[in-house]
C-alpha positions in Angstrom: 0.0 0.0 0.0 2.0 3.3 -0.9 1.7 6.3 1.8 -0.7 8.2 -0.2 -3.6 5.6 -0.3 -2.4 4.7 3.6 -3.2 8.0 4.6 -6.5 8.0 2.5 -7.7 4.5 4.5 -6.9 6.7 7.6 -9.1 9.3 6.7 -11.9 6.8 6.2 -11.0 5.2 9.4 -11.2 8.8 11.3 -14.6 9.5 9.5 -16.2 6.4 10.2 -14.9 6.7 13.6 -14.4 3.0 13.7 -11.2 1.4 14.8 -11.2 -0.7 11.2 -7.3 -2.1 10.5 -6.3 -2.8 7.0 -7.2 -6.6 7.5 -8.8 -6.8 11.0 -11.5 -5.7 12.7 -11.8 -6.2 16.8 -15.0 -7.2 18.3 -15.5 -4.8 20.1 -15.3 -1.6 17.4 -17.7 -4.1 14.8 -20.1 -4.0 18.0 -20.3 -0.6 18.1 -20.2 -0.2 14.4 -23.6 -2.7 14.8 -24.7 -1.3 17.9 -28.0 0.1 16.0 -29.2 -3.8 15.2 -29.6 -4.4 19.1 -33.0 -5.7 20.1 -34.1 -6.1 16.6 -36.0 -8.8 15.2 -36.9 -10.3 11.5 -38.1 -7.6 9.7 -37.4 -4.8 12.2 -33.5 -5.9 12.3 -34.0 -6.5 8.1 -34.8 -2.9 8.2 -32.0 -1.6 10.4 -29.4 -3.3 8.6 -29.8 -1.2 5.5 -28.4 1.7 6.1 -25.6 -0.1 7.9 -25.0 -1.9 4.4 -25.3 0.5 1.8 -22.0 1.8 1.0 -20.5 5.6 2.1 -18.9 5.8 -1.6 -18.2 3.4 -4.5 -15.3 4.2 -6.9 -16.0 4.7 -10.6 -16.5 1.7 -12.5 -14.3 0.6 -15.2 -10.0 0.8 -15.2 -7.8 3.7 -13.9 -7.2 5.2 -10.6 -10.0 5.0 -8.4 -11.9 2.8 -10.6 -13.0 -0.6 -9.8 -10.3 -2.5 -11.3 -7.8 -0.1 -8.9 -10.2 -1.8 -6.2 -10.2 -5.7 -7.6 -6.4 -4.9 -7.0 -7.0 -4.6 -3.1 -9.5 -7.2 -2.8 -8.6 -10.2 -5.0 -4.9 -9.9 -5.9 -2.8 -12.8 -4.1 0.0 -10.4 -2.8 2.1 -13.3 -3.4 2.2 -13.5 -6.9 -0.1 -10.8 -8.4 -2.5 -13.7 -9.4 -6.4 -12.9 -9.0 -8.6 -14.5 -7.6 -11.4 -16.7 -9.5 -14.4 -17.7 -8.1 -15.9 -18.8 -11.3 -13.6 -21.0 -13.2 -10.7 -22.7 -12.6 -8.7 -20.9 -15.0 -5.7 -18.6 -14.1 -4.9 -14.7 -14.5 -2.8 -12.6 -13.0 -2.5 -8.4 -12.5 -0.3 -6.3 -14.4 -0.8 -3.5 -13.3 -2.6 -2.0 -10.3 -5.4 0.1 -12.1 -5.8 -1.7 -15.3 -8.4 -4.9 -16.4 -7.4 -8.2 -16.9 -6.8 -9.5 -20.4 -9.9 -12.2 -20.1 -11.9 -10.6 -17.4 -14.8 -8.9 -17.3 -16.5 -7.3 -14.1 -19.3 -9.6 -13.0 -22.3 -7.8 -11.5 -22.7 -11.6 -9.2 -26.3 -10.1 -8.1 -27.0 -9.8 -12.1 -27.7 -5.6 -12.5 -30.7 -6.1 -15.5 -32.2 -6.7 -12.5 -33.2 -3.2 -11.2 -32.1 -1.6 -14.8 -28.6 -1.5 -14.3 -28.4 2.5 -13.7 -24.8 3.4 -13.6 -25.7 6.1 -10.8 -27.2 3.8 -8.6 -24.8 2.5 -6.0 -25.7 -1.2 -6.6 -23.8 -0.6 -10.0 -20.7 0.0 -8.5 -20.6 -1.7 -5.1 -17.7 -3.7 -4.5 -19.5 -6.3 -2.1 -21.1 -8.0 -5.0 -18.7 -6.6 -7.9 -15.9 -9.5 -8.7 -13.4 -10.2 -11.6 -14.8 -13.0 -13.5 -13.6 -14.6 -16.7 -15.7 -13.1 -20.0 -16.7 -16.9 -20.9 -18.1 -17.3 -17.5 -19.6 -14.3 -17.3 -21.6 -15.0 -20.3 -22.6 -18.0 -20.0 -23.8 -17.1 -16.0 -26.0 -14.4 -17.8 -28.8 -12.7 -15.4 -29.8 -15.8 -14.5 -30.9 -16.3 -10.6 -28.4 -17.8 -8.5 -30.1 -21.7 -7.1 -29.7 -25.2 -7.0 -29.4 -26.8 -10.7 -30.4 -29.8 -12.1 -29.5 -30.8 -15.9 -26.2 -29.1 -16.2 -25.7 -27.8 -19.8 -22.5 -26.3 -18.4 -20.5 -27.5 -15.6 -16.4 -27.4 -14.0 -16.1 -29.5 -11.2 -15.7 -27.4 -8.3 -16.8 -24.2 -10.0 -20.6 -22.7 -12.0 -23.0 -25.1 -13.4 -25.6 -23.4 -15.3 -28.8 -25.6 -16.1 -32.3 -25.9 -14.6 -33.2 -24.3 -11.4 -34.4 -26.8 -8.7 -36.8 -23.6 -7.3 -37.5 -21.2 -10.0 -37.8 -24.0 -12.9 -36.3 -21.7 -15.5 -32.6 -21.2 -16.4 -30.4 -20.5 -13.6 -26.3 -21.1 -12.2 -25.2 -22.5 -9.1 -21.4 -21.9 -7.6 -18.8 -24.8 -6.8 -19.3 -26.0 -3.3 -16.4 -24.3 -2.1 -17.8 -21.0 -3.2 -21.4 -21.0 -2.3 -21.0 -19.7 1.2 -19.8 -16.8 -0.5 -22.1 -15.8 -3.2 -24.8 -16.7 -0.4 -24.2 -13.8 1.5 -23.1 -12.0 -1.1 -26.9 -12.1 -2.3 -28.1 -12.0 1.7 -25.9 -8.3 2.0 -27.6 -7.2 -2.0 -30.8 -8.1 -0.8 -31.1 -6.0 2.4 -29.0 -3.6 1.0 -31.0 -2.8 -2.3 -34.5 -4.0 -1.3 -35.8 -0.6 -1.7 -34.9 -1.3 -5.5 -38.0 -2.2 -8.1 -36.9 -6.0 -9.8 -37.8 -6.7 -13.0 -39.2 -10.1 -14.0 -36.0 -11.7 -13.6 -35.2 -10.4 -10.7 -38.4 -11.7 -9.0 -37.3 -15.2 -9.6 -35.5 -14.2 -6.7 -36.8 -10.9 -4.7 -40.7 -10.4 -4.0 -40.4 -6.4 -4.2 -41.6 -6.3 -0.7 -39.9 -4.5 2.3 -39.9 -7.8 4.0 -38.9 -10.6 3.4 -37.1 -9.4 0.3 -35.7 -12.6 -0.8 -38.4 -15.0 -1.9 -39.0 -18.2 0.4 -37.2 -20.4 -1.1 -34.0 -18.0 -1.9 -33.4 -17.4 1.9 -34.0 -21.0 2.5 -31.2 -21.9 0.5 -29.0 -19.5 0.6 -29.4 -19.6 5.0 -27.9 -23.3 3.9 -25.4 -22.4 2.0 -23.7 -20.3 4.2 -24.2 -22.5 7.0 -22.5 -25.2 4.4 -19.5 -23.1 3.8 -18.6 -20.9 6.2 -16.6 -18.3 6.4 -12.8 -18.6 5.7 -10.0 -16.0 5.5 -10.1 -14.6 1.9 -14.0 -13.8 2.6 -13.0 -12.1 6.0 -9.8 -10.3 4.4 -12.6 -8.7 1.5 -14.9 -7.7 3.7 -12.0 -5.7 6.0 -10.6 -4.5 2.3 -14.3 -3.4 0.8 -14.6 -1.7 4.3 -11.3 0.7 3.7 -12.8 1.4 0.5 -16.5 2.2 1.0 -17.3 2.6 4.8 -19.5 0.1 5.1 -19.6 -3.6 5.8 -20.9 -6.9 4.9 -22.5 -7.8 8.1 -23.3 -11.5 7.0 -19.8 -11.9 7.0 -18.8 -10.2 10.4 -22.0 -11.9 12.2 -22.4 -15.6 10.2 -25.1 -16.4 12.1 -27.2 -13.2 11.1 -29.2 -15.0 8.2 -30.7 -16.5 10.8 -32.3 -13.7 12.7 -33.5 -12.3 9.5 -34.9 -14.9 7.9 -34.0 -18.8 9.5 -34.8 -20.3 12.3 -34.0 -17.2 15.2 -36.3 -14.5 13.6 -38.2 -14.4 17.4 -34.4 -14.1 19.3 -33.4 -10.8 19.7 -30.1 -9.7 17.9 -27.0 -8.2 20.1 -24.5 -7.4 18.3 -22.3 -7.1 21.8 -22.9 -10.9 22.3 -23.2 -12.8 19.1 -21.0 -14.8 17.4 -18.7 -13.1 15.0 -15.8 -13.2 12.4 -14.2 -10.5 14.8 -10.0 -11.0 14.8 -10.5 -11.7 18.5 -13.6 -13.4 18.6 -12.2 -17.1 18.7 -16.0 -18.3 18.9 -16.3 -19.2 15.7 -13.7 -21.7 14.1 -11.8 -19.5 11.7 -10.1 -21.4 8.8 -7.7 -20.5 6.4 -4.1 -18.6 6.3 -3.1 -14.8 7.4 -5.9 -12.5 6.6 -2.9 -10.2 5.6 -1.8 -13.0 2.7 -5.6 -14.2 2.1 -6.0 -18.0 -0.4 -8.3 -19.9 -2.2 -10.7 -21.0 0.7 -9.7 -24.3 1.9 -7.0 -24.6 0.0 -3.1 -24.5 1.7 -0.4 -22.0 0.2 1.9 -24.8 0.9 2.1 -27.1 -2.2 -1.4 -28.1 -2.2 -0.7 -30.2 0.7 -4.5 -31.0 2.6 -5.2 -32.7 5.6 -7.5 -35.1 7.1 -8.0 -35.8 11.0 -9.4 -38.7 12.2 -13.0 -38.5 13.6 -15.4 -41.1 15.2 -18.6 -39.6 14.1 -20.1 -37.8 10.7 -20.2 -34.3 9.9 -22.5 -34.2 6.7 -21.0 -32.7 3.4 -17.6 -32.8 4.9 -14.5 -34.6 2.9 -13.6 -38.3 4.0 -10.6 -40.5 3.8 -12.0 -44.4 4.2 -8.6 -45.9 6.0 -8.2 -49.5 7.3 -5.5 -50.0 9.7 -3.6 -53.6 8.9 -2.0 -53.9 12.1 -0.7 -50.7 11.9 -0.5 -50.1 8.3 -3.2 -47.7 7.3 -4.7 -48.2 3.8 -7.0 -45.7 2.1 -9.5 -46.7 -0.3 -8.3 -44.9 -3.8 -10.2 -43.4 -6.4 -12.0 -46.1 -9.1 -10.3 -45.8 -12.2 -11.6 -49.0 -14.3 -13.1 -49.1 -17.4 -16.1 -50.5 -15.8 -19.0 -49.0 -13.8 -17.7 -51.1 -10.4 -15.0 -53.4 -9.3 -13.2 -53.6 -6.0 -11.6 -50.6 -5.4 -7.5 -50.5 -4.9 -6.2 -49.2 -1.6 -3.2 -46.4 -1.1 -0.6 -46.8 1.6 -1.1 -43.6 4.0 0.7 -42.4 7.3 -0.7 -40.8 10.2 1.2 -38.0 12.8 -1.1 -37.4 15.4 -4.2 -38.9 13.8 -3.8 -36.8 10.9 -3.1 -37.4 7.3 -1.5 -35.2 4.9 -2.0 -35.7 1.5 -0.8 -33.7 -2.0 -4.2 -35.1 -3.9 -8.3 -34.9 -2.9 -8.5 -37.8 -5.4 -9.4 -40.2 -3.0 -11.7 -38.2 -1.2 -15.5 -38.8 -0.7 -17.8 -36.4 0.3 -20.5 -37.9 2.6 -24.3 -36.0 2.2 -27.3 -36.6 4.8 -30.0 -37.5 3.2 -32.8 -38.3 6.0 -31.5 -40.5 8.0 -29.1 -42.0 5.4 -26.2 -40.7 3.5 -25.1 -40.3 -0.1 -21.2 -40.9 -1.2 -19.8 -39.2 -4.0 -16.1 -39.4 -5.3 -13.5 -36.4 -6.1 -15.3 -36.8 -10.0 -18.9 -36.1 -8.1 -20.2 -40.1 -9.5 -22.2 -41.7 -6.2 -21.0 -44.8 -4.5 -23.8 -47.4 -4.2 -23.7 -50.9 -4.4 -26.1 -53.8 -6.5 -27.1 -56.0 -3.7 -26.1 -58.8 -4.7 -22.1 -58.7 -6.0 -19.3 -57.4 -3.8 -18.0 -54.9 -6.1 -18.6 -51.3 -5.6 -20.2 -49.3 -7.9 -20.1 -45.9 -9.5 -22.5 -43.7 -11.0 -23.6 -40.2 -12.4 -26.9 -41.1 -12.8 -29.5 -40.0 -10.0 -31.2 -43.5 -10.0 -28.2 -44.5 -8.8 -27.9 -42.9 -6.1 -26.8 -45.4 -2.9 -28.3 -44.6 0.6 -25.8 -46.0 3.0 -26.5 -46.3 7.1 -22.6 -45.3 8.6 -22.6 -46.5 12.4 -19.8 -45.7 14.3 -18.3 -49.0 16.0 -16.3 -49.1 19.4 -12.9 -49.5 17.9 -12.9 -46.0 16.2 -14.4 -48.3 13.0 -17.4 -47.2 11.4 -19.7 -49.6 9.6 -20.9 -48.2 5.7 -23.6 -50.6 5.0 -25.7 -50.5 1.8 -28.1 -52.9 2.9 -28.3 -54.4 6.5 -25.9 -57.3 5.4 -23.6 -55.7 2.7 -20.6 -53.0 4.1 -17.6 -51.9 2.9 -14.7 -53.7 4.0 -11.3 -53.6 3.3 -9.7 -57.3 2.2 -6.2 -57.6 3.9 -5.8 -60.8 1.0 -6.5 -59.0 -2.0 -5.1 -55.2 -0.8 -8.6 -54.0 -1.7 -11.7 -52.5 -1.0 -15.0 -54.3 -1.9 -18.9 -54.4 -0.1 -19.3 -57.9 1.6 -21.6 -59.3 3.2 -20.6 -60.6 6.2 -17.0 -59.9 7.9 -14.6 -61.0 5.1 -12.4 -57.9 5.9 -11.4 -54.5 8.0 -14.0 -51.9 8.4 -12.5 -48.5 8.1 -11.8 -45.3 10.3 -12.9 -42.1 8.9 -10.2 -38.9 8.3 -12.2 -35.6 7.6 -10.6 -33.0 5.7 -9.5 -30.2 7.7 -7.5 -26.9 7.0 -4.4 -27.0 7.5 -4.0 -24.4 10.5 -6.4 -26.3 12.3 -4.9 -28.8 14.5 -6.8 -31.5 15.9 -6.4 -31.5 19.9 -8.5 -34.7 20.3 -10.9 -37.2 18.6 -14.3 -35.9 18.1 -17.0 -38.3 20.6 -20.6 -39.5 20.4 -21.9 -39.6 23.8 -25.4 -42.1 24.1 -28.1 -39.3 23.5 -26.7 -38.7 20.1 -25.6 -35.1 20.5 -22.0 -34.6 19.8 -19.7 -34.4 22.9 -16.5 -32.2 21.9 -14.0 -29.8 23.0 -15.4 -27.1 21.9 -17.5 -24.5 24.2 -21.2 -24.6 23.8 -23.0 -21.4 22.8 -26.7 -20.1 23.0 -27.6 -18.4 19.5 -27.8 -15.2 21.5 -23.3 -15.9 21.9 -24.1 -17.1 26.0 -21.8 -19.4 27.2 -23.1 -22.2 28.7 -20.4 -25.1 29.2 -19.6 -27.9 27.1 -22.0 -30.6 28.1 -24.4 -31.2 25.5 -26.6 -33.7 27.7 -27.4 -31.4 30.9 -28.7 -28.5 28.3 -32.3 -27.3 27.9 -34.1 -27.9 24.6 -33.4 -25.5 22.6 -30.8 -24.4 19.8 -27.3 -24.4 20.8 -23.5 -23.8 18.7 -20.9 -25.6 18.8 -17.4 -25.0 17.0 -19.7 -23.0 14.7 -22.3 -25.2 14.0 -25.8 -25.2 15.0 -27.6 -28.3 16.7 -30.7 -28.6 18.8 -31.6 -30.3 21.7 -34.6 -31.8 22.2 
């Protein structure tokens, strides 16, 4: 940052009055800065959140000084090797120069500006909070379509935009990668309450209802409450919001307080919002797990700076949607079920030799990752190439498959050995055969059942194995929180019904 624009953050700083840092904010200064929201509910707290939103100033739009390319520079550039950051496509680019475009890059309005008309004057235009670089391909092919879940992908990168049929408005519409929905969700929450008092065209109501509450149609804060729940917030999104912030005076408040969706539209709208007490982002609010590296050197969420190294800790109960290693131990040699590579549809899958420091793995692939979905009170497997794991009922192979109807449900009981039990049926579970150096779904015990590793990031290191205590509510060592941000110990099983959080996750007890 050179001294002049220094000294023009400090201004902001003074005017605001707000003890903002160039990458951190304390808890207490985003309290007062929030201090207006307390005692708010649903649509009264919808409606005092506006003018907190809506920025002070937006730059001009376009390349040069001032402009928002001068901006992107600030608040996507890895300061490591001028490379910006992507959120649409896997592909790579990098700055030249700290005013100009990209050469392949368009700025993508991600709350799609035909919306409300698109008015150069209006702030929405020009407001960083939804404003990011975007590849021209990608941002074509996204179009003004409303952001939901999609079904019949005409377009699709693993890990990034599908664009296809929307599961909720049945029309065209594009869905981000999994590691970027949290993102965009908020993103969308901060536009909405921001911009409500804007008039949506037909497109636009796909999404918004043109109403001062709720805003976002039923469905839209439905979804986009589970996104962000899904993926939570990580260092990049934190190091944006502080860098927007210098720039515009205002904040994205869905980021500082991540459980805020909730009193506005999900399950708290009858709690009472303090902004002294909930749970935030804050850089000294350890409440809420914070992932990823340096805010100062933000990443790609979820991904380490360090040679794409990524690690797995060993757990002995499921966290839906997370990213599992299936590991046998051979009397002390731990085998990892691999990717299936044949030229068939099943077989019995190979197994990778892995080591363990401290129950954790370290690995320099996610190939042999699943990811492990609740669905009721089953679960749905998918593999690093997103084809779900099922199983025939009859052979012992394992199967693969894109193709919804074949989906496998799978039951995954955690056994007293740390060993969990993936059964397709009540008599067929995956195994792993010490004779064959394999993985295959047997019927009876012809094999080792395997541990589970979840993927973690990589500054997070496991302090113990995760428990199941008999009532089925998660036992950790994490503090337990009301939704209000009271401490109230860390025994699940002596707790009042109600909603409670725990290492940032909401659970209930009943």
């Amino acid at each position: 940052m050179t001294k002049q624009n220094y000294l023009l953050s400090a201004l902001t700083v003074l005017f605001l009055g707000i003890a903002f840092q160039a990458n951190a904010i304390d808890r207490q200064s985003l309290a007062k800065y929030a201090a207006s929201l307390k005692g708010k509910k649903c649509a009264s707290l919808k409606t005092a959140l506006q003018p907190l939103l809506k920025p002070k100033k937006t730059l001009a739009y376009g390349s040069g000084e001032g402009h928002t390319w001068s901006g992107f520079y600030k608040t996507d550039r890895n300061p490591k090797n001028n490379e910006c950051y992507n959120r649409y496509s896997s592909e790579k680019f990098f700055f030249t120069s700290s005013t100009s475009s990209i050469s392949g890059m368009n700025i993508e309005h991600s709350f799609p500006k035909s919306w409300w008309g698109g008015a150069k004057n209006v702030a929405a235009y020009k407001d960083l909070y939804h404003l990011y670089p975007s590849p021209s391909t990608g941002n074509s092919d996204k179009s003004n379509y409303p952001m939901d879940e999609v079904t019949n992908a005409s377009i699709e990168e693993e890990g990034y935009d599908k664009i296809g049929t929307g599961k909720n408005v049945n029309s065209r519409a594009w869905e981000p990668g999994d590691r970027f929905k949290g993102d965009f969700a908020r993103t969308y929450m901060y536009m909405a309450v921001a911009y409500g008092d804007l008039t949506f065209s037909e497109d636009g109501q796909k999404t918004m209802n043109n109403e001062a509450y709720p805003g976002l149609k039923p469905w839209a804060s439905a979804l986009y409450c589970k996104w962000s729940s899904a993926d939570r917030v990580d260092s990049l999104e934190r190091a944006r919001n502080n860098a927007v912030a210098l720039i515009e005076g205002n904040r994205n408040l869905f980021i500082d307080y991540p459980y805020l969706d909730e009193y506005v539209w999900g399950d708290s709208v009858d709690v009472a919002f303090d902004p002294t007490t909930s749970i935030s982002t804050a850089s000294d609010d350890d409440r809420y797990l914070q992932g990823g590296s340096n805010p100062d050197e933000p990443t790609t969420p979820d991904v380490p700076v360090d040679d794409d190294v990524y690690y797995f800790a060993l757990v002995n109960h499921v966290e839906p949607e997370g990213q599992y290693l299936f590991v046998a131990d051979n009397n002390g040699s731990l085998k990892a079920m691999k990717l299936w590579s044949g030229s068939k549809a099943y077989g019995y899958f190979e197994a990778d030799d892995v080591t363990a420091s401290n129950d954790t793995i370290k690995l320099s692939s996610l190939d042999n990752a699943y990811t492990i979905v609740a669905d009721g009170t089953v679960y749905k497997i998918t593999d690093s190439k997103n084809r779900y794991v099922w199983h025939d009922g009859t052979f012992k192979t394992i199967s693969v498959s894109a193709a919804g109807s074949s989906k496998g449900s799978w039951t995954i009981t955690p056994n007293a050995d740390g060993t969990f039990r993936i059964a397709f049926t009540d008599n067929y579970y995956i195994q792993y055969s010490t004779k064959f150096n394999s993985y295959g779904c047997y019927p009876d015990v012809q094999g080792l059942m395997p541990k589970l590793f979840v993927r973690v990031n990589k500054n997070v290191t496991p302090t113990a194995i995760v428990s199941v205590v008999d009532n089925g509510l998660r036992q950790c060592n994490g503090n337990i929180y009301t939704v209000e941000g009271r401490l109230v110990g860390k025994d699940a099983s002596v707790l009042a019904p109600g909603l409670y959080i725990r290492d940032g996750k909401k659970f209930v007890v009943r």
